[in-house]
Every structure is written in structure tokens, then in C-alpha cells.
C-alpha positions in Angstrom: 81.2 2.9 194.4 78.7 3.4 191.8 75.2 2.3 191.3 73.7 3.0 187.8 69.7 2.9 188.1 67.1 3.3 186.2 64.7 6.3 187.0 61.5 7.7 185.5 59.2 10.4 185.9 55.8 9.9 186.4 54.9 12.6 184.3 56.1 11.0 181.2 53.1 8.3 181.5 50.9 9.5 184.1 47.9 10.9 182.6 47.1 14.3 183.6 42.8 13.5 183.3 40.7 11.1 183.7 40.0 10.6 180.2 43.4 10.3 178.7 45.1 7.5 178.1 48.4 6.2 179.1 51.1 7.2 177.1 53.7 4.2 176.2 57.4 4.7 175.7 58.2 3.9 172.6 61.9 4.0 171.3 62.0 4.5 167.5 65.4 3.4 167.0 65.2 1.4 163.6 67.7 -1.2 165.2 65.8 -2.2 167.9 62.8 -3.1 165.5 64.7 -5.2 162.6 60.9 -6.8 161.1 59.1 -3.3 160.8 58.7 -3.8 156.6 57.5 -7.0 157.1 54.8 -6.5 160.0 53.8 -3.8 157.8 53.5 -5.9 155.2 51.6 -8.3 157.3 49.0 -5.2 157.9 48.7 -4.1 154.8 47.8 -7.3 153.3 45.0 -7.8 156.0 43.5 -4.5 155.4 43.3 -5.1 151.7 41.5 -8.3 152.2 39.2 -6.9 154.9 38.9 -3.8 152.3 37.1 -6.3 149.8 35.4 -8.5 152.6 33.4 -5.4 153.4 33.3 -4.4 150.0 28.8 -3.7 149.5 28.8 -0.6 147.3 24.7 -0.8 146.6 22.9 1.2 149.2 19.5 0.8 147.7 17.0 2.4 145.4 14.9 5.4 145.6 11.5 4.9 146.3 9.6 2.8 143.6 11.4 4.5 141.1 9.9 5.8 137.0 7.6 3.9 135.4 10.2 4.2 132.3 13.4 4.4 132.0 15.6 7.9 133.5 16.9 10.0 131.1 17.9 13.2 132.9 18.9 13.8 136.9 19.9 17.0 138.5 22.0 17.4 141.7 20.5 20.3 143.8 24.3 22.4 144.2 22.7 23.8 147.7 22.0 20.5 149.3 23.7 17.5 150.3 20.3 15.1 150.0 18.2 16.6 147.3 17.7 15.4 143.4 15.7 15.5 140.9 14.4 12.8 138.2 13.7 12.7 134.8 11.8 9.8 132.7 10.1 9.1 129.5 7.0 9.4 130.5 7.5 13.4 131.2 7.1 12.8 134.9 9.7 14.3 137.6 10.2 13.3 140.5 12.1 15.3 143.5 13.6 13.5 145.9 15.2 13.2 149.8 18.0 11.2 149.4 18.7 10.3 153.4 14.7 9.2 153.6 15.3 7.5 149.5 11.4 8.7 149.6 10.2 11.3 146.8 8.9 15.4 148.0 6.8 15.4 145.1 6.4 13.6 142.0 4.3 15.7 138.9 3.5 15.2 135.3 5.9 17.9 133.6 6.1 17.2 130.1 4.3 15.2 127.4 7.6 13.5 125.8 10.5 12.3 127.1 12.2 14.9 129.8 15.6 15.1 127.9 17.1 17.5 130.4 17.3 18.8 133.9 19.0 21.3 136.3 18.6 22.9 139.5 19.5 26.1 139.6 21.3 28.4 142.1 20.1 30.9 144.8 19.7 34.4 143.2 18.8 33.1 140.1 15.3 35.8 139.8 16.6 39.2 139.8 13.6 41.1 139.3 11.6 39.3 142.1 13.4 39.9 145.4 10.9 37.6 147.0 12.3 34.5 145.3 15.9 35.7 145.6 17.1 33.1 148.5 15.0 29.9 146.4 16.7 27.6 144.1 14.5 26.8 140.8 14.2 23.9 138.7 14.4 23.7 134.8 13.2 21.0 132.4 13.2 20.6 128.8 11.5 17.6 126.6 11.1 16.9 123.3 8.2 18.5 123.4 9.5 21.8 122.6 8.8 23.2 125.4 11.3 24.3 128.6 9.2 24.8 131.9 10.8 26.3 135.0 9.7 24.9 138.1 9.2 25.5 142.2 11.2 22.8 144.1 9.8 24.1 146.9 7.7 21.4 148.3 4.6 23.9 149.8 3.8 25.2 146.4 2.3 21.6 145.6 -0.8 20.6 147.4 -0.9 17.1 145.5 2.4 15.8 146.5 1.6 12.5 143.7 0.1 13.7 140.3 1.9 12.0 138.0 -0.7 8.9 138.3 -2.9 10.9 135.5 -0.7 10.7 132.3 -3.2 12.6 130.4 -2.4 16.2 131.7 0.5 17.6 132.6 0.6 19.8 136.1 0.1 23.3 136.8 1.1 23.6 140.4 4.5 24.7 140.9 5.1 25.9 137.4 6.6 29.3 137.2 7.0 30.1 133.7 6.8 28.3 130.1 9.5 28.9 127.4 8.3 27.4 124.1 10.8 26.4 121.1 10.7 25.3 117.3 12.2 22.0 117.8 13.2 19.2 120.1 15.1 20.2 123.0 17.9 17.5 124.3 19.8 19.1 126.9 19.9 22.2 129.5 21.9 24.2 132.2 22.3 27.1 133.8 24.5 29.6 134.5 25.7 29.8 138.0 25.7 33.4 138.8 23.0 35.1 136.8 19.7 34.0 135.3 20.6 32.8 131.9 20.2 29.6 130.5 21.5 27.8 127.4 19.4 24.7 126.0 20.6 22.6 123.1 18.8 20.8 119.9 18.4 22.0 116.3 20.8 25.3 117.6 22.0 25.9 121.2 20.1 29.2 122.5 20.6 31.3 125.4 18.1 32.3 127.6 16.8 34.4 129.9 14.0 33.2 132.3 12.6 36.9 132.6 12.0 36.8 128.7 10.0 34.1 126.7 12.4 34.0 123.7 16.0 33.4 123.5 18.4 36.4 123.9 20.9 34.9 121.5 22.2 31.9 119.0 25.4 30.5 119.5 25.5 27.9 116.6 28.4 26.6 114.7 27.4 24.5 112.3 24.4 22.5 111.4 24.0 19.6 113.4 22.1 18.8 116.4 23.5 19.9 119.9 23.0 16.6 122.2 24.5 17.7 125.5 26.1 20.7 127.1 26.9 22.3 130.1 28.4 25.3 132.2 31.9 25.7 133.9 30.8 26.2 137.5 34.5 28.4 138.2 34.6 30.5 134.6 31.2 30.8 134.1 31.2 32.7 131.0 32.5 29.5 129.3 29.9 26.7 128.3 30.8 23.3 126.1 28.6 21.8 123.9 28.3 18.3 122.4 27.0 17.6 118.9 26.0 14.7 116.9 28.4 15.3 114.0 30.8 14.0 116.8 32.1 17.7 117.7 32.8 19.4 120.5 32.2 23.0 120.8 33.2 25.8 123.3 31.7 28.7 123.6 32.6 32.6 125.6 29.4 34.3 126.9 31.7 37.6 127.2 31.9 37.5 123.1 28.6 35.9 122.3 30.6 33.5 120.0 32.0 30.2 120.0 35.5 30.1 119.8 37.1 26.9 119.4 35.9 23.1 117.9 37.1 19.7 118.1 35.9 17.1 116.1 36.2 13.3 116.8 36.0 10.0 115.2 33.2 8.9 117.4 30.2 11.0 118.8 29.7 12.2 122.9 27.5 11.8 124.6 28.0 14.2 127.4 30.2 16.7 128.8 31.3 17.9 132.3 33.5 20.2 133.7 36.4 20.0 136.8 35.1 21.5 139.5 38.6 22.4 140.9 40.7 22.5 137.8 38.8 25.5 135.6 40.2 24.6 132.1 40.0 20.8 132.5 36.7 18.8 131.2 36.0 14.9 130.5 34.2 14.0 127.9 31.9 10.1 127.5 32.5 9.2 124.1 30.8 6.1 121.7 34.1 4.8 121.5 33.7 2.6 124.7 36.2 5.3 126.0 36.1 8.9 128.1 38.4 11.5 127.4 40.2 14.1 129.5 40.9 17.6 127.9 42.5 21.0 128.6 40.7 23.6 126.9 44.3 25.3 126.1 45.0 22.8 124.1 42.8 20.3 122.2 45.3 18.8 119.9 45.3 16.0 122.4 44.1 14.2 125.6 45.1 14.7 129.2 44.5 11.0 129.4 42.3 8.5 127.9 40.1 6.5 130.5 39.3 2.6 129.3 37.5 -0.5 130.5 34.3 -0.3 128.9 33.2 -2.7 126.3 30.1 -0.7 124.9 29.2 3.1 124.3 29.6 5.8 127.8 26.5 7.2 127.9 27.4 10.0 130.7 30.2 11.3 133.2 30.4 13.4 136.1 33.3 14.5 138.6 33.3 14.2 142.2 33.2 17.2 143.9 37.2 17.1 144.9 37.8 17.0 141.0 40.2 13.8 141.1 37.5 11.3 140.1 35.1 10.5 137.4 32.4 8.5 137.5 30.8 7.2 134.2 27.9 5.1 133.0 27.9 2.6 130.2 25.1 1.1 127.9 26.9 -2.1 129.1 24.7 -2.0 132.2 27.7 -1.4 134.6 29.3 2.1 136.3 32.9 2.4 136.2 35.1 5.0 138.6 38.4 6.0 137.9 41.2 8.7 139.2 42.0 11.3 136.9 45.6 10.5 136.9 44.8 6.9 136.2 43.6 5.4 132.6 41.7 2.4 133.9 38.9 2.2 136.5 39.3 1.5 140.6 36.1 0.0 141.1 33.1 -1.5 138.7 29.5 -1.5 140.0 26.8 -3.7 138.5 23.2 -5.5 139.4 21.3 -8.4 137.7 18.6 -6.1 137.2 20.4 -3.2 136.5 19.9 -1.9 132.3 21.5 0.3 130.3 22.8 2.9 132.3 22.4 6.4 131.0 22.6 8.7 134.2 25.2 8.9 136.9 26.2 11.6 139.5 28.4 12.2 142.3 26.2 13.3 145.4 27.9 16.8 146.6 29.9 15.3 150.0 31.5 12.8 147.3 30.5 10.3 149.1 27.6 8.5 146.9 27.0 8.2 143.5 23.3 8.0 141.8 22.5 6.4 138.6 19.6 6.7 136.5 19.1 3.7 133.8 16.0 2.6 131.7 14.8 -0.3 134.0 13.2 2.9 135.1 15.0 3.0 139.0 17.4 5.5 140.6 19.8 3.1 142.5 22.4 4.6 145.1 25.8 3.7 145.4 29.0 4.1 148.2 31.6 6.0 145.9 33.8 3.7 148.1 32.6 0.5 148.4 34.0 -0.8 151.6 33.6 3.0 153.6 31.0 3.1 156.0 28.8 6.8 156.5 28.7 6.3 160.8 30.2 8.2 163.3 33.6 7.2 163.9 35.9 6.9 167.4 39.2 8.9 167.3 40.8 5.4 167.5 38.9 4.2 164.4 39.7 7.1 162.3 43.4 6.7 163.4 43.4 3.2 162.7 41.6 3.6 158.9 44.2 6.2 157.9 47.0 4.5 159.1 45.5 1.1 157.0 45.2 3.6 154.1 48.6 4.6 154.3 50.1 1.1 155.1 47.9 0.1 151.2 49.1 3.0 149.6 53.0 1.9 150.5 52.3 -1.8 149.4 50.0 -1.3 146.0 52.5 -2.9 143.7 53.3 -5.9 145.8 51.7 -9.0 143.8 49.7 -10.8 146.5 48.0 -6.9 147.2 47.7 -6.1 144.2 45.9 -9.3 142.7 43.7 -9.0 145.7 42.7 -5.2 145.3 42.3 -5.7 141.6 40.4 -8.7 141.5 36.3 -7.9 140.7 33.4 -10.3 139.5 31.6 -9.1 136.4 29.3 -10.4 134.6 29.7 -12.9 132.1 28.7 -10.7 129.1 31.2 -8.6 130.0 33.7 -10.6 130.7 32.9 -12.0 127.1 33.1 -8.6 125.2 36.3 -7.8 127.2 38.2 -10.9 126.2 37.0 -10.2 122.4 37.8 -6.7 122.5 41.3 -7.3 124.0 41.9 -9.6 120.5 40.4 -7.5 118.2 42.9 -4.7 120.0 46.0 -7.1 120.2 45.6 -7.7 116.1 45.1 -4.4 115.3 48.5 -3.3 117.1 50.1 -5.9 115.7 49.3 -5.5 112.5 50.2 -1.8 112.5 54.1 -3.2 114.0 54.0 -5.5 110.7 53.2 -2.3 109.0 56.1 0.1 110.5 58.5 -2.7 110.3 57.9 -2.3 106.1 56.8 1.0 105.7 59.4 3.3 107.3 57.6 6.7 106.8 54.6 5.5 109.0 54.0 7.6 111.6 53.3 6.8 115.5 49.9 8.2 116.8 49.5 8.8 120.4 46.8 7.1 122.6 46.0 10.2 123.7 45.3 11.9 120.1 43.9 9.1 117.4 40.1 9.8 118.5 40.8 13.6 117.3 40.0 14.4 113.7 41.0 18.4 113.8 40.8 21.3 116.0 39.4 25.0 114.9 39.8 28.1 115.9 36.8 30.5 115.3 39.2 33.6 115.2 42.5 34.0 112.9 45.7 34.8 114.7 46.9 37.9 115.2 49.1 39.6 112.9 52.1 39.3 115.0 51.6 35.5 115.0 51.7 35.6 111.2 54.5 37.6 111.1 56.3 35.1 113.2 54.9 31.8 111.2 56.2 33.6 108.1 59.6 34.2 109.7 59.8 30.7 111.0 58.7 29.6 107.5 61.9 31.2 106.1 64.1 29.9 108.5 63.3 26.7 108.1 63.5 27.6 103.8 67.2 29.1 104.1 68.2 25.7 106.0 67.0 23.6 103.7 
């Protein structure tokens, strides 16, 4: 006779320590568990409404803020809660972001600080002393640039920007002066040049008091630009006759132009992605581009009913962040045209500065209310240590959100935002004015059969040029090509 039983080991479930925990058999046959897709439904929806329950993306402000409005902020690439201010009123402040209370705060300039940027270690390389220090650079419409200690010994009155009268000596390095207006600076990130941009966009070097070299195209103002942090010979510019120019150290020479039907406002490059830049246009729109190939957008990011004043990645590279004269922040994946998330105040202006702290994990915003406000770059993630258990139990709620996005209760639910009335407004006008303009062209092509269809991605471009002619051999082969296409004809 026999006698089936049932027999386990105690080491399956036994834990070996103290500290473990008991493991549970578990049989993953899918038979025995018929309702899996809809308990994980179940889950998913929950986290996405707990997701927007804890949903409190304003952190707070910094300090007391500018007496005017900011115009110019500077991440500190070496630190993770360091930045620097800029405001009408030619004062700078420098500030610790986990204590939101200023190092130092000094009168710089006599006119608006139009531009600002930290630079990187090494940056002196005739002064071995300074070698290991970071520096500071400011420009104003002044016509002057002024390059600046950030360390915070080298300033025995931590507050003098209380006497507007005179500007401060302490701290200041060197003076570079200029015959005209300056509206934007960087630096490069491995040697001590430094290009500024106004009437013509100069370079620099901070061991001479004169530019090294001119690297205009053109005649109009240069209103923003900045350095590729991975090629770091390249440098973009952005100019008021709605152009944007790129430029090869290596040459000395610009080399390529775009030219839009609206101006930008400012520039920035993808940290990860070394030919890739987004540009905040006065379309209400930013733009993603390749540098291999201008003739077009990567993608077109929308939602914004008034002009994009400025745009910065995220560290990874698969986010953006820009700031509107709206008076809101918008954040949006690269891969996606419209924004995730919308951040706004009552008291929150026109916002003409944001950035991505360097963990990713905050975003700072400068606007002319004249405060530096500090946002979660997720609104619903918390910064405090987490248990094993709750970091298991977020990615797997991640995961369970990711699989359910396009079912309609979770998707109206993680779409849904308030904005303000104003906006809403200009949104629901906009969408009219958009609706009769596409349908007008449709009347259009119905009658008109030689009409041609313009991409999203390419009506904002005008033309593209090329500083350099091709090659002969890509003549010859344009000519060939030319006579191919004659002899079918």
C-alpha cells in the first residue's frame, strides 16, 4: 500500500539569520492565478491616484530672494547644492541650496547682470595655486565682464549689496571691459576660454584683458549662447534676427546657420547625446535639433500659450525643463511633444530662469517677482532615506503605471492638472485659432492640388547655411545626379 505525503524542507523557508525574512512559496503557474491583469489593474490605478494625492512639487524659496527681478542663474557643475543669482539691480547672490540661505550676496555690476556661469576646476593655468578652485563670471550691460571668487573666505562682508551706490571689490579677480552691452556668457569646460555674446560674440581668455578672437556672422545682436559640455570645441549661439549659429573653436569659424520664423531665446545642449540641443523659441514652442542635420526638428515640444524664455536638460539628458513668460514651468521627455507636469504659484511672474539641480532631482527658477523658488522635478517623489521594502514597493508601482498608461480611468487621472484661469483661457483660444488655421489649409489642398504638406517638425525653419562650399567630389556627384535626372526626363 501506498501513502502519498506531502514533505518539505525546512530550508526552503527557514531563514538562515536573524534578520532575514521568511521566504513564502509562491507557485507562478499563470493557471492557478486567473485575476492577475486585473489586481494589477486594481494597483496600478491606486498608485496613480496616490501619485497625484501626494503630488506638492514647491519646496520653497531661497532666502528673501532679489530685490528685482532674476535674470541670469548659474549651476556650480562641482556641487550638488551651490548656485548663483543674478538680478537687475547688478547684485549676486551665491547660494546653499540644502540650508535655501545665501554664502554671500555683493554688488557686482551697475546694470542688469545679463549673464552668469561657474566655471570648472583647472580653469587658471598660470596660477597653480587656484588650480583645484572653481571661478565665477558675470557680464551686464554695463560693458563690463568681472570674474569672481566663489570662495566664501575671500569676502569678509558676507552682505554688501545693501549699498547700491558702489559696486564690491572683495572677491574680484579680474575685470574684462567691452564696447557694448554684453547679454550672455559661458565657459569652456576644459581650458580657460570664454565666449560672451552682444553686438559680436568674442572669445576670451581670462589671462588677457581683450578678446583673442571674433566669431561673428552677421550683424545682429547675439542674445544667448552656450558650450557643448562633451565636444567642447563646439559653442551655439542665438541671435535676434531669429538665427541660430554654430560655431568650431578648432577652425575659429562658424560653420553652419539656421534661421527661424520666430526668435530664441536660449539655447542648451544634451548632456548625454553630444550633437543634440533644444532650443526656447518666441513661438510659445521649444525645439529639439541634431546638429547633423538642421533641415528639421527632432521633435517640437508644445503647451505653452506665451513666449519660452529659457530651457535646460536634466542631467540624464531625457528631460527638459522650460520657463514661460506665461508665469508657469513646463517639463517634458524628450521623446514626448507635450509636457508631464506644469508648475505654477499665485505669486509667481514671468518666468525667465529655470535649471535642473545636478542629481536631477530639483529644478530652480528665477522670475522677475524677484525670488528663486525650488521645485521637486517629480512632484509626488520624496528626497528621505528609503527601506529596502519601500524602494521595492515604488518600483514595482512605477512599473505596474508604466503597463496601464493608456487605460482611460489612468490616464484621465495622471493627466488631469489645475491651471490657472488665464491659462486655461489663452489655451482654449489658441486651440481655435490652431483648429481654423488647419482647416483652412485642408479647404486649401482640397482646391489647390500642387500645395505642398509641411512638417510639424520643419515650418518654424526658414533656411539652413553652410559656411563652407562642398567639396569638389560632392559637385561632381550633384552634377552627375543633375544629368541623370535630365536624360530621364
Amino acid at each position: 500500500m501506498k501513502i502519498k505525503t506531502i514533505k518539505r524542507s525546512a530550508d526552503d523557508y527557514v531563514p538562515v539569520k536573524s534578520t532575514q525574512e521568511s521566504q513564502m512559496p509562491r507557485n507562478l503557474n499563470p493557471e492557478l492565478h486567473p485575476f492577475e491583469r486585473a489586481r494589477e489593474y486594481t494597483k496600478a490605478l491606486n498608485a496613480t491616484k496616490l501619485e497625484r494625492m501626494f503630488a506638492k512639487p514647491f519646496v520653497g524659496q531661497l532666502g528673501y530672494g532679489h530685490r528685482d527681478g532674476v535674470y541670469a542663474i548659474a549651476k556650480n557643475y562641482g556641487s550638488l547644492n551651490k548656485l548663483a543669482t543674478g538680478s537687475a539691480d547688478g547684485v549676486i547672490k551665491y547660494w546653499n541650496m540644502s540650508t535655501r540661505e545665501e554664502f554671500v550676496s555683493f554688488k557686482a555690476h551697475y546694470g542688469l547682470v545679463t549673464g552668469l556661469c561657474v566655471t570648472q576646476p583647472r580653469f587658471h593655468d598660470k596660477k597653480p595655486d587656484l588650480k583645484s578652485q572653481n571661478f565665477m563670471l558675470s557680464c551686464s550691460d554695463d560693458k563690463t565682464v568681472k570674474l569672481w571668487s566663489i570662495n566664501v573666505d575671500d569676502y569678509s562682508n558676507k552682505n554688501s549689496s545693501d549699498n547700491d551706490s558702489v559696486t564690491n571689490e572683495e572677491g574680484l579677480i579680474r575685470t574684462f571691459d567691452g564696447e557694448s552691452a554684453f547679454q550672455g556668457i559661458d565657459s569652456h569646460r576644459e581650458n580657460s576660454t570664454f565666449a560672451t555674446g552682444g553686438a559680436k560674440i568674442h572669445l576670451w581668455d581670462v589671462n588677457r584683458l581683450k578678446p583673442v578672437s571674433d566669431l561673428s556672422w552677421g550683424a545682429d545682436n547675439i542674445t544667448s549662447l552656450k558650450f557643448n559640455q562633451n565636444e567642447t570645441d563646439i559653442l551655439a549661439s542665438t541671435g535676434s534676427d531669429n538665427s541660430i549659429v554654430l560655431y568650431d573653436l578648432r577652425t575659429n569659424s562658424p560653420t553652419q546657420k539656421i534661421v527661424q520664423t520666430m526668435r530664441t531665446n536660449a539655447i542648451c545642449w544634451n548632456p548625454m547625446e553630444a550633437f543634440n540641443f533644444v532650443t526656447a523659441n518666441e513661438d510659445h514652442n521649444a525645439y529639439y535639433y541634431d546638429m547633423r542635420n538642421l533641415s528639421r526638428s527632432l521633435n517640437v515640444f508644445k503647451d505653452h500659450v506665451s513666449a519660452v524664455m529659457d530651457v535646460d536638460f536634466s542631467p540624464t539628458g531625457d528631460e527638459i525643463v522650460t520657463g514661460s513668460y506665461d508665469k508657469s514651468i513646463r517639463i517634458y521627455k524628450t521623446n514626448h511633444g507635450h509636457s508631464r507636469e506644469i508648475y505654477h504659484t499665485k505669486r509667481m511672474q514671468h518666468v525667465f530662469q529655470v535649471k535642473y539641480s545636478m542629481d536631477s532631482k530639483y529644478i530652480i527658477s528665477g522670475s522677475d517677482d524677484g525670488n528663486v523658488r525650488l521645485w521637486r522635478s517629480k512632484a509626488w517623489e520624496r528626497s528621505n532615506v528609503k527601506t529596502t521594502r519601500e524602494k521595492n514597493k515604488l518600483e514595482y508601482d512605477e512599473k505596474l503605471k508604466e503597463r496601464f498608461r493608456h487605460m482611460p480611468e489612468i490616464k484621465r487621472i495622471s493627466r488631469h492638472r489645475h491651471v490657472p484661469q488665464v491659462i486655461k483661457k489663452a489655451q482654449e483660444i489658441k486651440n481655435i485659432e490652431l483648429s481654423s488655421i488647419k482647416r483652412r489649409e485642408a479647404n486649401e489642398r482640397r482646391t489647390r492640388k500642387d500645395m505642398p504638406y509641411i512638417s510639424e517638425r520643419k515650418k518654424q525653419i526658414v533656411g539652413t547655411v553652410h559656411k563652407y562650399e562642398d567639396s569638389g567630389r560632392d559637385r561632381k556627384r550633384r552634377k552627375e545626379d543633375d544629368k541623370r535626372d535630365t536624360q530621364e526626363k
